[in-house]
N, C-alpha and C positions, 0 to 999 in steps of 0.2 A: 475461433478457438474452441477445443473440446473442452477442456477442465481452467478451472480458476481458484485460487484461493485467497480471498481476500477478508485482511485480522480487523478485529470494531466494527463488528456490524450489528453489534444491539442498538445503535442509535443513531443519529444524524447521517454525518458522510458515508460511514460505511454503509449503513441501512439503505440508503440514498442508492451508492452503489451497485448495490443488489439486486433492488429493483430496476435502474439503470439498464444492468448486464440482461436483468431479464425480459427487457423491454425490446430487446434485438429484435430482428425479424428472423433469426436465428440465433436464440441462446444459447448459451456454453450449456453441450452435454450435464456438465458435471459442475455447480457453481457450489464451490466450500465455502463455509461462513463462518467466524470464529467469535466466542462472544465469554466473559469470563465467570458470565453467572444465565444458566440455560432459562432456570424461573424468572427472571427478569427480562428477560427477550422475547418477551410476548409477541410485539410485531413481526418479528422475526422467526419466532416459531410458527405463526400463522401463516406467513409464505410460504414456509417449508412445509407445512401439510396441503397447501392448494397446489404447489410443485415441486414437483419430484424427484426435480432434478437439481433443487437447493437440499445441500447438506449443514446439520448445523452443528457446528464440534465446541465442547466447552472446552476452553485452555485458560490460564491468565499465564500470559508471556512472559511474565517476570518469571518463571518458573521454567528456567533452561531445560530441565533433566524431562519437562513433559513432551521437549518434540520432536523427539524420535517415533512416539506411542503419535502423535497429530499425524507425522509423516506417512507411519504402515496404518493410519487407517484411512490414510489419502490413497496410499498404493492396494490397498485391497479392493478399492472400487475399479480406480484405473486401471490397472493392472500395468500392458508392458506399453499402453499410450504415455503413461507419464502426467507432469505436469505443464502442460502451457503457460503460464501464467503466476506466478508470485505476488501479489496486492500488498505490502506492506502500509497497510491505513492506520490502524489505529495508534493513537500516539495521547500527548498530555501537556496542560501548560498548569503552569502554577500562576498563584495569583500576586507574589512578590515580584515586581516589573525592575525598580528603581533597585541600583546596586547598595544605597544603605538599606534596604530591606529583604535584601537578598541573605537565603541563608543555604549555608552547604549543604545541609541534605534535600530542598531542592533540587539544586544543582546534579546531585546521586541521582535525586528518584526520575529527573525530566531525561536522562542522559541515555538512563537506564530504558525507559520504557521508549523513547524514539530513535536511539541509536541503536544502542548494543541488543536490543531485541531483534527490527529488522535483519540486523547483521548476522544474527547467530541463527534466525529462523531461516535467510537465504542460505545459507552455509548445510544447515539441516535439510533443505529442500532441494538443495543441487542434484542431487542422484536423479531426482525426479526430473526435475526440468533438463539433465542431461539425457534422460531415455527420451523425452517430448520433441527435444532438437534431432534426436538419433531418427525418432518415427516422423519426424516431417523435414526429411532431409532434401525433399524436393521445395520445400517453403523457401521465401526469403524471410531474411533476420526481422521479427516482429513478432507482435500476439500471438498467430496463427503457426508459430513457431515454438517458440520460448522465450519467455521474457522476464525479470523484476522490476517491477513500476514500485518506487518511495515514494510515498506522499509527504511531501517536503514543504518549503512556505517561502514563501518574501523574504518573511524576518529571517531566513537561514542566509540571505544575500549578504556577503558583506558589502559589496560595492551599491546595492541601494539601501543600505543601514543609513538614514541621515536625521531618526530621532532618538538612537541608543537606547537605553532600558534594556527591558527584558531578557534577560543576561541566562534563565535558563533554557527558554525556549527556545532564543535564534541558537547559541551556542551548538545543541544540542541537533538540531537542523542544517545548520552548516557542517557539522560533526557527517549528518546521512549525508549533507549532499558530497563530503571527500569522502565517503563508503563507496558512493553509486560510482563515483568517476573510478573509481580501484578497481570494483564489478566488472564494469565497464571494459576494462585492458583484460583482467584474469580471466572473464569468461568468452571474449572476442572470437578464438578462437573455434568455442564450440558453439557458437554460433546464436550466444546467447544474449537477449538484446538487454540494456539494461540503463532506467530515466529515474530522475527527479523530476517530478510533478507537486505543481501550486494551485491547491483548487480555488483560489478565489477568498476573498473574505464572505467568508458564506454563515448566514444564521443559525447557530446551533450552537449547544452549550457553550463549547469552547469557544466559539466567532463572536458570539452576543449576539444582542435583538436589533441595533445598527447596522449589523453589517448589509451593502447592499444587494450580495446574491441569494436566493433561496439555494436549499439542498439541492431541486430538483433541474434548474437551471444548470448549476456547477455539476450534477452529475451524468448530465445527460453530456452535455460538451465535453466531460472526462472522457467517457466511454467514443463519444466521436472521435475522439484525437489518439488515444494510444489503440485505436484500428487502424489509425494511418502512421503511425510509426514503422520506421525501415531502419534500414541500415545507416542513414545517413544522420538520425539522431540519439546515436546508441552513447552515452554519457552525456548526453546533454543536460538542461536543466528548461522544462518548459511551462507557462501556465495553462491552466484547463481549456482554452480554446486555441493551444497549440503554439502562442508564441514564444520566443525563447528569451529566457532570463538571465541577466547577468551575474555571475559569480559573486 
């Protein structure tokens, strides 16, 4: 893939990512990186001055009206190559699990920041990813083409839901994962490929100090698996070393 843009990358997964993508033995021309406070992104800044070819854009997603101004300053590098690549990472869990201690704005802000974010940033991003499928019209349907990878989880399964709780965060996940299957029909056509991905219970703020994957395990298998994505798993739902999940 030439270009990438993938959102949270001031920390864990996405940072993880980054370094990941840039670990190829050919890295993407062009890898975008989105973080929502640039002073805080220190490791992340520091990539970005040792390579040249990490871009680092400050956004906070919650804020719709900014991604149009993320988009043209994607397409001012790209030009008429486009986007390859869509990353929808960064997301959020709240800490209220148990439905008595569940509160509605929760519920807003988790819905907010992993649904309708991804959703309205793919929608924003289309143009691009439409010229990327236009200029690699000799590709098959994948990376190397055009694609939206969601970073999705377990807890969005309802068929492996079997200890209930956390009512904002699977919700909210199973919310992206009926987005990506939509994607998935409305963009077919143009030949755009489009996954729900589960990185694993991986150590990092969000995952905790339990969990048994490090970052760099889950990230490296991330980036192995959606290079091998085709046409044949275009709305599926897979984990990070590629098997596929149940709804």
């Amino acid at each position: 893939m030439k270009s990438i843009l993938i959102t949270g990358c001031n920390r864990g997964l996405g940072l993880g990512l980054v370094k990941a993508f840039n670990s190829l033995p050919e890295p993407p021309q062009h890898l975008f990186t989105t973080c929502r406070n640039l002073e805080q992104a220190t490791e992340l800044n520091e990539l970005a001055i040792k390579h040249s070819n990490i871009h680092v854009l400050e956004i906070d997603l919650k804020n719709f009206e900014d991604y149009d101004k993320l988009v043209s300053k994607i397409a001012d590098v790209t030009k008429d190559a486009g986007l390859n690549v869509l990353f929808n990472n960064a997301g959020m869990a709240t800490k209220s699990v148990r439905l008595g201690a569940t509160k509605h704005q929760d519920l807003l802000d988790t819905l907010h920041t992993n649904t309708v974010a991804p959703i309205m940033l793919s929608k924003a991003c289309l143009p691009l990813l439409k010229t990327a499928s236009q200029a690699n019209a000799s590709e098959s349907m994948g990376v190397g083409r055009a694609a939206i990878i969601n970073m999705s989880s377990i807890l969005g399964s309802i068929q492996a839901n079997t200890d209930g709780g956390m009512y904002a965060y699977r919700t909210s996940k199973a919310a992206l994962n009926a987005a990506t299957k939509s994607m998935s029909i409305d963009l077919r056509d143009q030949k755009i490929l489009c996954v729900s991905l589960h990185p694993g219970w991986v150590r990092t703020d969000m995952g905790g100090g339990n969990a048994p994957l490090d970052v760099a395990t889950s990230t490296t298998q991330i980036v192995e698996t959606i290079c091998k994505l085709n046409e044949s798993h275009n709305g599926g739902f897979y984990q990070y070393d590629g098997d596929q999940l149940p709804w």
